[in-house]
N, C-alpha and C positions, 0 to 999 in steps of 0.2 A: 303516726297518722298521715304521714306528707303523703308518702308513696302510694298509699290507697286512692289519696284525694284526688292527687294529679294523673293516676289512669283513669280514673272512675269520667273526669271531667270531661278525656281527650276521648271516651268513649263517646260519651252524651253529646261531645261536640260532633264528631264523626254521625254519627243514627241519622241526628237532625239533619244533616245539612247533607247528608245521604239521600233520605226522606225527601228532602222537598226539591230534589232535581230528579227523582225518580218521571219517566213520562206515563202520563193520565192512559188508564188499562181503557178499552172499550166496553160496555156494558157486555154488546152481544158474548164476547171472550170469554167477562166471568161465567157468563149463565151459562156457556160449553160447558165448562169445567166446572159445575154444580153437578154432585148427585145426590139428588133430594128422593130417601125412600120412605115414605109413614106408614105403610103394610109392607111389612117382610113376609116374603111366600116362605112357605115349609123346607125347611133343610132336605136336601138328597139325599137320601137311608145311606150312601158310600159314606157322609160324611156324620152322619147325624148322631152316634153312640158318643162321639167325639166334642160335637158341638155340646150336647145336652151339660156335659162336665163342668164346663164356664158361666158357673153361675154368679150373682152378684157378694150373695154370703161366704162361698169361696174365697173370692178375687178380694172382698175386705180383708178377711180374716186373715190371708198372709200377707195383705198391706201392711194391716194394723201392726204382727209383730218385725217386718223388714221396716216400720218406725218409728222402732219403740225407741226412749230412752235405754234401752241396754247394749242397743246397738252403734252406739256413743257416736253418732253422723254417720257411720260407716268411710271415714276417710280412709283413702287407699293405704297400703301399710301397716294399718293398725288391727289393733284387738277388736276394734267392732266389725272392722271390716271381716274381719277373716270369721265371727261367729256368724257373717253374715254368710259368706262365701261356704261356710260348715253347715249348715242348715239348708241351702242351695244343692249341695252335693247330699245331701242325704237323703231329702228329699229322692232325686234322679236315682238314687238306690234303693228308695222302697218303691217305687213305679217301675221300675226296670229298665232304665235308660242304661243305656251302656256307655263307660266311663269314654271320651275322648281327649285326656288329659295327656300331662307324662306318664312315662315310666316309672317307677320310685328310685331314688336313687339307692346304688347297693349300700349292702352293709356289709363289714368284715369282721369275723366273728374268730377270733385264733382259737377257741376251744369252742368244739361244736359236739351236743351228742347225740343219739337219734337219726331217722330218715335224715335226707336233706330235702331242703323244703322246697314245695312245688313249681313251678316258671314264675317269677314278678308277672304282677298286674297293671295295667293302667290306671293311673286315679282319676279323679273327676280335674285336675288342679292343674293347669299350663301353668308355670312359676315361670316368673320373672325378676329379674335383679334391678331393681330402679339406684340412681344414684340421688342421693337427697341434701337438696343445696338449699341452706336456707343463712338468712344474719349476714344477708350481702349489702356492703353500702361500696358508695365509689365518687372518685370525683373526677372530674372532667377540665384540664387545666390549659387554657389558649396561651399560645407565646404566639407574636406579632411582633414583624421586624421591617423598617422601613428607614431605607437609608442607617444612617446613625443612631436611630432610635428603636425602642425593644420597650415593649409593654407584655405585663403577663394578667391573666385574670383564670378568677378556682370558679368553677361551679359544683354546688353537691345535688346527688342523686336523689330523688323522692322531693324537689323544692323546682332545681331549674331543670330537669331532665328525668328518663325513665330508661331504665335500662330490662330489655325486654329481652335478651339473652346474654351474656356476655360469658369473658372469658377474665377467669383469674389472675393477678397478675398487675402490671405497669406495661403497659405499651406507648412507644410514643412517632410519630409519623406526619409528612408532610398532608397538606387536605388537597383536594380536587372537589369541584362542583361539579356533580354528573345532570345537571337538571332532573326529570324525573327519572332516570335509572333504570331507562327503557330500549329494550332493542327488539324492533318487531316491522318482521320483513312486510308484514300487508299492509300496515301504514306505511312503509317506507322512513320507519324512524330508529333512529340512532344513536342517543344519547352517552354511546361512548366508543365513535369511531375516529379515530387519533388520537383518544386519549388513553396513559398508563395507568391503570388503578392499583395495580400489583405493589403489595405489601404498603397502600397508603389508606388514608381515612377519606371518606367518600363521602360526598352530604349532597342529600335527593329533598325532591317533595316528595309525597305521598301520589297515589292515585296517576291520574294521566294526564295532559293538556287537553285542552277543550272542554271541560266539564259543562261551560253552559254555550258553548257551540254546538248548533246541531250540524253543522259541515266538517265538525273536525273527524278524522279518521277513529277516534277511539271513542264515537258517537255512532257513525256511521255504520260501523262493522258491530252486529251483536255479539258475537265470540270476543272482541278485547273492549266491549261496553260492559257485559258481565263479568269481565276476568278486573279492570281496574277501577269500576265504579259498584262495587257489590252493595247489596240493599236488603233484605232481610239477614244476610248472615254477617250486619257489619257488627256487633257485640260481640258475637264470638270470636269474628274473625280477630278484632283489636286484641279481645282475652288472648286468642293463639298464638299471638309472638308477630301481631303489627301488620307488616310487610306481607306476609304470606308469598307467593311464588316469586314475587318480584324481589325480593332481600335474598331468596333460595339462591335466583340466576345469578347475582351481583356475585354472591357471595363465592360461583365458579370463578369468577376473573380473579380471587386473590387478596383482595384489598385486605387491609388492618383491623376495617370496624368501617359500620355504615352507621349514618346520622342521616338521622329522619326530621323531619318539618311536616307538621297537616297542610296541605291543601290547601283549604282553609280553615278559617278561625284565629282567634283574636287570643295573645299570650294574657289579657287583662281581665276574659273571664275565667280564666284556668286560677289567674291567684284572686280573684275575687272569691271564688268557691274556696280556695287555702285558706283564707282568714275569716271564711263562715263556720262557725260552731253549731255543731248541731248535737242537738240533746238526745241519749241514750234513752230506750224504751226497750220492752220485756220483748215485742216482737220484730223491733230492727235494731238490735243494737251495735255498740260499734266494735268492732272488731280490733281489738290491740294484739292480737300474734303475729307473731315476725310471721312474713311469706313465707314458705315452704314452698321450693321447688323442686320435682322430680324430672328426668330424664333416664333414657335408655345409654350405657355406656355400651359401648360395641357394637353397635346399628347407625347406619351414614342415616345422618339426616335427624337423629331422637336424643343426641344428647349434647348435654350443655358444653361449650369448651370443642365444640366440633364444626366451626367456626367461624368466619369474623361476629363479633359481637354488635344487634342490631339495637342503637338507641333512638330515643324519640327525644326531643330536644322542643325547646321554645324556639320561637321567632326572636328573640331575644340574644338566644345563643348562637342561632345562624346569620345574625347581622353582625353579630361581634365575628364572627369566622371569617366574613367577606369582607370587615372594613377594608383591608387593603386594596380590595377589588372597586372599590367606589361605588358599591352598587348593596342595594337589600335586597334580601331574598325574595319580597312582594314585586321590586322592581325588576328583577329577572325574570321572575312568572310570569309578568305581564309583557315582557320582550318577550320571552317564549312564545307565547299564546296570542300575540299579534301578530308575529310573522310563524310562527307554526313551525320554527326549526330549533334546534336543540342551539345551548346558548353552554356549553361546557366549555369547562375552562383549569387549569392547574392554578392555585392560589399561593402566589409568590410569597416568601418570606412568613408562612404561614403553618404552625405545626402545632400538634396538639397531644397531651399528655393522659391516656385515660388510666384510673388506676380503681380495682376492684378486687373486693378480700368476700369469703364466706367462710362457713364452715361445710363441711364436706363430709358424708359418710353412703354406707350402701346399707339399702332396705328390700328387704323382700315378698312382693306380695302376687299372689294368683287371678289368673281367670279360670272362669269356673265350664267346664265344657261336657258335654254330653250328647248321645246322637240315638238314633233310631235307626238300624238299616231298611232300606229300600225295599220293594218289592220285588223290583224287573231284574232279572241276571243281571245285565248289562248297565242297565241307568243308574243301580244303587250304588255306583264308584262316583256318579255325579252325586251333590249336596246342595243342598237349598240351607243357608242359614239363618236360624231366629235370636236375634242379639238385641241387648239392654242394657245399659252402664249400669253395674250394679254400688257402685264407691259416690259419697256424697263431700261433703266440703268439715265432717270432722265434728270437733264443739274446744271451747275454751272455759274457763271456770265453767259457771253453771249455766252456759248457755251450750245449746247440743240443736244441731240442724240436721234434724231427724228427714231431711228430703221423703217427703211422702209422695208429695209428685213428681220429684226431680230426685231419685229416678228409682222409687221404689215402685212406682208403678207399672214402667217400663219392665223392669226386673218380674213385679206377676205377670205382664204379658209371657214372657219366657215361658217362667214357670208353668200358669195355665194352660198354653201350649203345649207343652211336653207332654202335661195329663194326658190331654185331648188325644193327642195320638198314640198314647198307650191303650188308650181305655176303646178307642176304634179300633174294631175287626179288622179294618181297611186299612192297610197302609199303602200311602201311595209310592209310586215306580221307582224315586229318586231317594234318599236318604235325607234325613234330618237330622242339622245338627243344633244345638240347642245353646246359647253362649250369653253368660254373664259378665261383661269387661269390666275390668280394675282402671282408674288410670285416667277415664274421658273426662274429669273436672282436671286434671292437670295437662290435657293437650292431646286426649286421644289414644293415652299411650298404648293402652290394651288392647284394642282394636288394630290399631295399626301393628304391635308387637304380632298379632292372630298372622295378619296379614302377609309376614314376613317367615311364621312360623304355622301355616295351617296345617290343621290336620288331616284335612283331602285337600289337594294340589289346588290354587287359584284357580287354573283354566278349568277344573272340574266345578267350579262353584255355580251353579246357574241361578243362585239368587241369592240377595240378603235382604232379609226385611229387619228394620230398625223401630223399635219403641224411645221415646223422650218422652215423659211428663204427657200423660196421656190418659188423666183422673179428674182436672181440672175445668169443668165447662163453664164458655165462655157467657156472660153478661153483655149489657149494650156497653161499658167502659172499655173492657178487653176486645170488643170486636169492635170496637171504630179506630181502638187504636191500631189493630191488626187492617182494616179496612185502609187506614193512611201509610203503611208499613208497607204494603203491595199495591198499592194505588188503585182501590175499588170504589167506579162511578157508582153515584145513586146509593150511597153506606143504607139509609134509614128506607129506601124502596128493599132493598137488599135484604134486610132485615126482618121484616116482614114474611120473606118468601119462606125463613131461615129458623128451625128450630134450635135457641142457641145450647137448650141442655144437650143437645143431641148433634154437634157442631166439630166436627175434625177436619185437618189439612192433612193433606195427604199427598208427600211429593213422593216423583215417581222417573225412571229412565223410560226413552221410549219402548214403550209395546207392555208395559205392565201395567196403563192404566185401567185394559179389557179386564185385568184377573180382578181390579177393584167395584171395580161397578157389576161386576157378575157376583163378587160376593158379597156384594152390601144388599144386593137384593133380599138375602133371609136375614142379615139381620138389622137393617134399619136405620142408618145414619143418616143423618145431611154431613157430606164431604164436598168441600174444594179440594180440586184434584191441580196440582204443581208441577208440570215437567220439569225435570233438569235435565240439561247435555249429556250424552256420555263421557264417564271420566272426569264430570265436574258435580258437584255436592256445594247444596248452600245450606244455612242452618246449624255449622260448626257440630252435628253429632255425629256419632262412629260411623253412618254410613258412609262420612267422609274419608274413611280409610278404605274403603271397599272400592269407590269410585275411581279412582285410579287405577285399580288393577280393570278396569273396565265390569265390573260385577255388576248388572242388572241389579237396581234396589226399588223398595220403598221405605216410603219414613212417614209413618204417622205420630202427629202433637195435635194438642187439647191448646186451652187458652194457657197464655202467659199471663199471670197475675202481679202483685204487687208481693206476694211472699216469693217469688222467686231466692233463690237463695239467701233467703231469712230465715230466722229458727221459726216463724209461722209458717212456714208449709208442712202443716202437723195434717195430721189423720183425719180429723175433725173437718175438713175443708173439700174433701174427695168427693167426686160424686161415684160412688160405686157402680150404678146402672150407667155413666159415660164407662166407665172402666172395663166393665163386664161385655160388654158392646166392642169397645176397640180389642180387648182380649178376643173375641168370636171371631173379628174381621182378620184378625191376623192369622188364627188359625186355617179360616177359608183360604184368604191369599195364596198362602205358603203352602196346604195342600194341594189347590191346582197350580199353583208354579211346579211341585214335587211332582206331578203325576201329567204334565204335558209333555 
């Protein structure tokens, strides 16, 4: 149970204190970004054979069984998953999607009698090989040497520290303090210019200097204000491996292993929550299965052991790393961030020992793909893609996390979709292609695997639209907490304006937000509409692998509830007519993105 606690903790610490340095939005800005419609006009006859398809009894009915108990969570890897990912594909064969999968692989057959059989086909199924690492513990051992004297001290994993990637094995290497672990020419900051990181252990803060300066440079500049103080996608991002681009860069220079510190926060409420017991219930219980982690072997950047291993550590364990330096880690931050220059240093007589065992094997599981070609000679080489994390978080004894909204819902968006464009005369100019990811509870893998391996070339891609949890409408709970999440003035005027059964976010790259608000006119939302940067994605779902290759997306979510990945986010909880609505809008979108 340690290892749950102490992520779980440095999340919650991370949110809040994200959360309340966020700066106050202006009223006028929300209400830009409202599209508030209560009479949706008549669908366009081009699209309407299509629309009519997506109805609410539909979009339940293959909720209900992508929730069932037989689909045992749909954990990636598994048997649920794959009845789920079978049904998926079968589906796209009785509609007539055309498979956009692999090849099958050959068979060799030394006694063959008869014709020989026709050219192989495509299947519905991208197969992927994940590696599967799970029953990882590790310890963490300081040697300190000063003058004649030589002290050692253990720390274990999952109590004083969290190991959010690492690498198997004993390594052991001299430290450096790189301050925050940043090099960025527009602030004109450095945190590791004469210093060697190569082949040693590195200990950063988190985040950037100045957090509560508005003069500092990573305040000032909104591109490294978003890039190091992220704010609604900071849960995912912690779930993803911590650090995110900033442990990436570090990890070109070489070093041994990075050692993380939060920002902020206090090591005394992390083990106040260790020694809180909290009592097991039918709809949050607690989860005793070893972690199970997946990774891509043979892909830079997706798999575990490919490398330096990035830890997060207490305030605890970075004071004991600097005693020789005479200095705490709070006391560096605060040199830091009063004179605003990097404060690195190589930590004399200071080495440290990390040592990490699992078990190890290879697992194989599918994304599920399908397309529609185009209308126009020329444009049907372009594709517009409609993607869903169709894998959930699994079950243990008899508890099973049927994700109904997380992300079977998403997954009928897909589905429903595809209908729609069968079942329309009209198909528009560009091709569609249709995609179920494996993989996005363990880090995206599917999606970003797509990415690495599409089926029409990235540059051909002119859009992706993304579904998450998109069945669940918001109450007054869920929208104030969403309203303090994005920093919305006036929550309860707000509110008012705001119907919340009928209530979606809807982030967007520039110039896709026209294709939303022209299709929500038939059918009827209240949307807040979210720009993101090009090549930047918040919100930790698969759009975030699209965004990097520069793909134009959107991303429609319903409310975040308290079943979030709990075996309560059951069927019973959906609102079907939210569902059936965000189903419609996606079909619109992704029709006029296909056909401009």
């Amino acid at each position: 149970m340690r290892k749950p606690v102490f992520a779980i903790l440095l999340i919650l610490a991370l949110v809040f204190t994200v959360g309340a340095q966020a700066p106050q939005r202006k009223a006028e800005d929300i209400e830009k970004n409202l599209v508030l419609v209560d009479e949706p006009q008549a669908v366009p006859e081009a699209m309407k054979a299509g629309f009519e398809t997506i109805t609410t009894e539909s979009a339940l009915g293959l909720l209900t069984f992508l929730s069932s108990d037989l689909l045992e969570g749909r954990d990636t890897g598994t048997r649920g998953y794959m009845l789920a990912a079978e049904y998926a594909a079968s589906l796209f064969k009785i509609w007539g999607i055309e498979p956009a999968g692999d090849m099958p692989a050959p068979v060799f057959r030394f006694f063959r009698s008869g014709p020989p059989p026709g050219p192989a086909k495509r299947t519905y199924f991208q197969d992927i090989a994940f590696r599967e690492t799970s029953d990882v513990s590790g310890t963490l051992t300081l040697n300190l040497r000063k003058g004649a004297q030589e002290k050692s001290r253990t720390f274990v994993s999952g109590l004083d520290f969290s190991m959010m990637s690492y690498t198997a094995g004993s390594q052991t290497a001299p430290v450096v303090f790189a301050g925050y672990g940043i090099t960025e020419k527009d602030a004109k900051w450095d945190d590791f210019k004469n210093l060697d990181v190569k082949g040693k252990i590195v200990l950063i803060l988190t985040e950037a200097p100045g957090k509560d300066d508005p003069e500092s440079p990573f305040q000032k500049n909104k591109e490294l204000k978003d890039k190091y103080f992220p704010q609604a996608q900071a849960m995912r991002m912690f779930r993803r491996g911590g650090g995110g681009g900033k442990t990436a860069e570090i990890r070109k220079l070489g070093p041994a292993a990075i050692l993380q510190v939060q920002n902020t926060g206090t090591d005394a409420a992390i083990y106040k929550g260790l020694a809180t017991t909290r009592q097991p219930s039918d709809d949050r219980p607690i989860n005793t299965r070893p972690r199970r982690r997946l990774s891509i072997p043979g892909i830079r950047g997706m798999m575990s052991g490919g490398g330096a291993p990035v830890i997060t550590i207490t305030r605890e364990i970075a004071n004991a790393i600097l005693e020789n330096s005479g200095k705490t880690i709070d006391e560096l931050k605060k040199s830091i961030e009063t004179n605003m220059k990097p404060a690195s240093m190589e930590l004399s007589g200071t080495r440290v020992t990390i040592k990490s065992k699992a078990t190890v094997k290879l697992v194989k599981c599918v994304n599920v793909l399908g397309m529609i070609e185009g209308s126009d000679p020329e444009l049907k080489k372009e594709v517009v893609v409609i993607g869903a994390h169709l894998d959930h978080l699994g079950h243990f004894g008899d508890y099973i996390y049927n994700g109904a909204d997380d992300n079977a819902s998403g997954s009928i968006g897909v589905l429903t979709a595809a209908r729609a464009f069968v079942a329309n005369p009209v198909k528009p100019k560009r091709s569609i292609l249709f995609a179920l990811w494996t993989g996005e509870e363990k880090g995206l893998l599917g999606s970003r695997y797509y990415v690495e391996h599409p089926f029409i070339p990235m540059d051909k891609t002119a859009m992706y639209f993304n579904m998450d949890m998109i069945s669940r409408a918001y109450d007054e709970q869920s929208f104030t907490r969403m309203g303090r999440m994005f920093q919305f003035p006036g929550g309860e005027d707000l509110m008012k304006k705001i119907d919340l059964a009928e209530f979606l976010t809807v982030s967007f790259t520039t110039g896709m937000d026209d294709l939303v608000r022209e299709a929500n006119q038939y059918v009827g939302l209240h949307i807040f509409l979210r720009e993101s940067e090009s090549g930047r994605a918040s919100g930790g779902s698969d759009h975030a692998s699209f965004a990097p290759k520069n793909v134009p997306f959107v991303y429609s979510m319903a409310a975040m509830t308290p079943d979030y990945h709990q075996t309560s986010d059951s069927v019973e909880k959906v609102s079907a007519e939210l569902l059936a609505k965000a189903c419609r809008l996606t079909y619109l979108v992704s029709f006029a993105a296909a056909n401009k």
